[in-house]
C-alpha positions in Angstrom: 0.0 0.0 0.0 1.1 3.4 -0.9 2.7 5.0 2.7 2.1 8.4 1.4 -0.1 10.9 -0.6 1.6 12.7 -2.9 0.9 16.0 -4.8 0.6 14.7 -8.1 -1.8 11.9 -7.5 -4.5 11.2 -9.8 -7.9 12.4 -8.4 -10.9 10.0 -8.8 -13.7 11.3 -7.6 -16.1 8.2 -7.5 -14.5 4.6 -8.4 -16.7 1.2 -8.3 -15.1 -1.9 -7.1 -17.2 -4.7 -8.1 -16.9 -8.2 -6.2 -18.8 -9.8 -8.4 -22.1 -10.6 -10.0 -24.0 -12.8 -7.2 -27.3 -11.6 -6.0 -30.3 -13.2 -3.6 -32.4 -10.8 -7.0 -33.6 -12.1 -9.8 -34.2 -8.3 -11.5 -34.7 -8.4 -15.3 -33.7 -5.0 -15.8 -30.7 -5.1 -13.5 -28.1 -2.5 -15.1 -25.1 -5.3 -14.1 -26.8 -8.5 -16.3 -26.6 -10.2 -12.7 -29.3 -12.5 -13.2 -27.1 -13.3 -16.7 -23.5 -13.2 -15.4 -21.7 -16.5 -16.1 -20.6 -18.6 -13.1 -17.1 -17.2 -13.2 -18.0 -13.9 -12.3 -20.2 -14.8 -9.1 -17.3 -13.9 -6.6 -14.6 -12.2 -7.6 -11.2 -13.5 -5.7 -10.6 -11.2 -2.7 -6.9 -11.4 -3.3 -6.7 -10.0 -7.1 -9.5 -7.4 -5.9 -7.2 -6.2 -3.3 -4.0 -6.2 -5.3 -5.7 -4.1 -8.6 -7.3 -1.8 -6.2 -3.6 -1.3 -4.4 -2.0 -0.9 -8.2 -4.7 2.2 -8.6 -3.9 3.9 -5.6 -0.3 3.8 -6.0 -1.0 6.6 -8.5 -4.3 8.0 -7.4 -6.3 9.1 -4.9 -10.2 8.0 -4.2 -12.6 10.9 -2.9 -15.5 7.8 -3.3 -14.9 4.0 -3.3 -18.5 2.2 -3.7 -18.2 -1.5 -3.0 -21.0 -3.3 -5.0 -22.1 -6.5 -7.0 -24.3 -8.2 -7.6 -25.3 -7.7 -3.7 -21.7 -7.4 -2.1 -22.8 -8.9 1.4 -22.3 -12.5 -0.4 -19.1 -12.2 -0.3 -17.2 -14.3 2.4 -14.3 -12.2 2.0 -15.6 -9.1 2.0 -14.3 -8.2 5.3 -10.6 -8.4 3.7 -11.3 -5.4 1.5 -12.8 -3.6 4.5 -9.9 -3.8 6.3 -7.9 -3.2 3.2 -10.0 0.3 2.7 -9.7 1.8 6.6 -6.3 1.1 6.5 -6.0 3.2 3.3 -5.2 6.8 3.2 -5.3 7.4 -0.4 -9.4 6.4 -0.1 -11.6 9.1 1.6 -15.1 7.6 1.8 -16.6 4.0 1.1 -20.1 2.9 0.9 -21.3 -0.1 0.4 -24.2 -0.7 -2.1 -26.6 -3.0 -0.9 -30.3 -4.3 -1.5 -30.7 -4.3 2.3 -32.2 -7.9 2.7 -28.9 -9.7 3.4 -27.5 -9.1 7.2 -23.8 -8.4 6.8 -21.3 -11.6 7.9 -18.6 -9.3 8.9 -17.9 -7.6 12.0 -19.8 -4.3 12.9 -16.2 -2.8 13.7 -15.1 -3.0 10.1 -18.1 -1.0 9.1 -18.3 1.8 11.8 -16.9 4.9 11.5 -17.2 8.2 9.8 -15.0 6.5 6.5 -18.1 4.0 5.8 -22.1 4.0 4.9 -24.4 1.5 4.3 -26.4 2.5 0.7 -29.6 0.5 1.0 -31.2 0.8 -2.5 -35.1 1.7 -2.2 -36.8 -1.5 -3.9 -40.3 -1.6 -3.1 -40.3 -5.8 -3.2 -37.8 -5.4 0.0 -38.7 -3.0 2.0 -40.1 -5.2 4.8 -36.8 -7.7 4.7 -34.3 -4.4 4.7 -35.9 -4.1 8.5 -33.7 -6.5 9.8 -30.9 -5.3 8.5 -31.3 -1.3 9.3 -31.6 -2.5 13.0 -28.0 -4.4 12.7 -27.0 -1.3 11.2 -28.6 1.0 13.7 -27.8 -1.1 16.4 -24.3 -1.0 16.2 -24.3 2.9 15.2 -23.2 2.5 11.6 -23.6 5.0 9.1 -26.5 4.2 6.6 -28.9 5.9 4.0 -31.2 4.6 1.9 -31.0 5.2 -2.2 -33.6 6.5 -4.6 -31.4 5.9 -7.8 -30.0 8.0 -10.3 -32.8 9.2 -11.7 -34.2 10.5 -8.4 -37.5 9.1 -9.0 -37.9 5.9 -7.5 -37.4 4.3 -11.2 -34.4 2.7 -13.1 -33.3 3.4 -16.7 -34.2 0.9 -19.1 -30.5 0.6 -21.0 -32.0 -2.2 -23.0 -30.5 -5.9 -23.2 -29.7 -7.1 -26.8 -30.1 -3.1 -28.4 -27.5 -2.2 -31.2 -27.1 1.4 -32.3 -24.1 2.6 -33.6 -25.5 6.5 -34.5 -24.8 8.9 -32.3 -22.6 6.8 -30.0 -20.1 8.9 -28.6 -23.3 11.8 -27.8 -24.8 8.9 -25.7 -21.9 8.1 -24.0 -21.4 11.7 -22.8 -24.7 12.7 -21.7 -25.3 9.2 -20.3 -26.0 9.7 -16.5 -23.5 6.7 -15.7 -20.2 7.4 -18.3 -18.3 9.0 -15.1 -19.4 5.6 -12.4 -15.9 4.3 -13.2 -16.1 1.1 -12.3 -13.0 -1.7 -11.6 -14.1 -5.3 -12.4 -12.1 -8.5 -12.9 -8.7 -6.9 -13.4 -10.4 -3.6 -15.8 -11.6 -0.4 -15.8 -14.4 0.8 -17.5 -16.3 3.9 -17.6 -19.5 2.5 -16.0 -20.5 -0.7 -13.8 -22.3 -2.4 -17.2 -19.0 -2.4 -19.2 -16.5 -5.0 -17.8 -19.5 -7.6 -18.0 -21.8 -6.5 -20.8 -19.3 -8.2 -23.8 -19.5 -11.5 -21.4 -23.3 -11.4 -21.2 -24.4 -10.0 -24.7 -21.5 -11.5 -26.6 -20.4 -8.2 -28.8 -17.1 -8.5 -30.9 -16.7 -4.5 -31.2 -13.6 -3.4 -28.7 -14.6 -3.6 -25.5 -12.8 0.6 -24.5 -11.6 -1.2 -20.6 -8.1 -0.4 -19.2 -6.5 -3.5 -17.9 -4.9 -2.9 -14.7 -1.2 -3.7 -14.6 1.3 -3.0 -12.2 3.9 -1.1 -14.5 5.5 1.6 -15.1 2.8 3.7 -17.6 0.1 2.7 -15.7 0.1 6.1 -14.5 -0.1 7.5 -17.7 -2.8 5.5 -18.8 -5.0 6.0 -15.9 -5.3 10.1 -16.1 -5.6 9.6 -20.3 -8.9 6.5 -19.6 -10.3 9.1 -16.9 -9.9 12.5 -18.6 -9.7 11.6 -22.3 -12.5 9.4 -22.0 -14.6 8.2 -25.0 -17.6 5.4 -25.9 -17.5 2.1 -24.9 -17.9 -1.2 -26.7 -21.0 -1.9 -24.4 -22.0 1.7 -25.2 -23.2 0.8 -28.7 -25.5 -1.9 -26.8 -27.1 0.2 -24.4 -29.2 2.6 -24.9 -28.2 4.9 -22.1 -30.2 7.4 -19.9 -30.7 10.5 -22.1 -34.3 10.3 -22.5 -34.6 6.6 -22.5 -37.7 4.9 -20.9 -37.8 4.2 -17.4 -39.0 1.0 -15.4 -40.0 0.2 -12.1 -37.2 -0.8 -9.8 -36.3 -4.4 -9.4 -38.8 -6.2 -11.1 -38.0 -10.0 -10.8 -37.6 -12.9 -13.1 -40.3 -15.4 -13.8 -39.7 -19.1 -13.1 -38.1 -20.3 -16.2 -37.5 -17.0 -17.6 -34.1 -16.6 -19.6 -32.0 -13.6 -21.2 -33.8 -15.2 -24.7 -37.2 -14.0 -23.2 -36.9 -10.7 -22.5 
């Protein structure tokens, strides 16, 4: 871990750390393709998580780390990154994404604090179930608040599942809503949480625009060009972002039986 925060450090304002896909939901219009993710991207490996989040900080510095999934709390190891983040100066505030129906399996201590919050996202199909968990977060005075989405209104963008639209790309990817959520995921970083697993899920050839992370020595360089020079996505072309796209209800779920080929 870096020791010390120097002057020239990258600033990232909000970064994503995905530990993978796995969810207790079933939600058809989940942004992530979590009901869709292959097996391999459940749970992410605690270790490589750790060490590609280390890489980035060598060279920047987080105002906002948001630990999500799929629903993070099904993570056995999530306490490791915990402990990982408090210890880390270079990382200002973490919150930890949740549906609110899973009670965490890690000790209230790593969670407490004025470094950490509890997001519990406002789905209507949970909000009896997230009870038990606000009192475990309550009881052991840990921060938490509770989400109305990006769109502020209690409804998710519909960004589409097997879409393809090539025109005006790059203007969707700009005024999209989510093209600053920078997002690390499986060793890459993309420009929102739907681009490291969108290629695996809807199986598009075109360039997928992630950064690998690698521990070298123009990592540096390639980090500030990927945040500041940023352009379109291959997942971008398949999406059809949130400039006046349609909106959905929040966390509808899957039928019995129902596949991706249904929707």
């Amino acid at each position: 871990m870096s020791p010390h925060l120097k002057p020239d450090d990258i600033i990232i304002p909000f970064l994503v750390v995905s530990v993978g896909q796995a969810c207790n939901f079933r939600c058809k219009d989940c942004g992530n393709f979590a009901p869709f993710a292959p097996k391999d991207t459940l749970r992410y490996d605690m270790g490589t998580i750790i060490r590609d989040l280390d890489t980035i900080i060598k060279y920047a510095r987080i105002e906002l780390l948001q630990i999500q999934g799929g629903e993070p709390f099904l993570h056995p190891q999530l306490e490791e990154l915990l402990v990982f983040v408090r210890k880390c100066r270079a990382i200002s505030l973490c919150q930890i994404a949740t549906n609110g129906t899973v009670l965490p399996q890690v000790s209230p201590q790593s969670l407490t604090g004025e470094k950490f919050l509890v997001r519990i996202s406002n789905y209507p199909v949970q909000r009896n179930a997230s009870e038990q968990v606000e009192k475990w977060l309550i009881e052991h005075s840990i921060r938490m608040r509770i989400y109305h989405f990006q769109a502020k209104t209690d409804k998710w963008y519909y960004l589409g599942k097997n879409c393809t639209d090539d025109t005006d790309v790059e203007k969707r990817f700009q005024t999209c809503a989510f093209h600053e959520c920078i997002t690390m995921e499986n060793g890459y970083l993309g420009h929102c949480s739907r681009a490291a697993i969108a290629q695996r899920v809807q199986n598009f050839t075109e360039p997928t625009g992630l950064l690998p992370i690698l521990d070298r020595t123009d990592f540096k360089e390639k980090l500030y060009q990927y945040i500041h020079m940023s352009t379109y996505m291959g997942a971008c072309i398949h999406c059809n972002g949130t400039n006046g796209g349609p909106m959905v209800p929040p966390a509808i779920q899957l039928k019995p039986g129902e596949t991706w080929k249904d929707l």
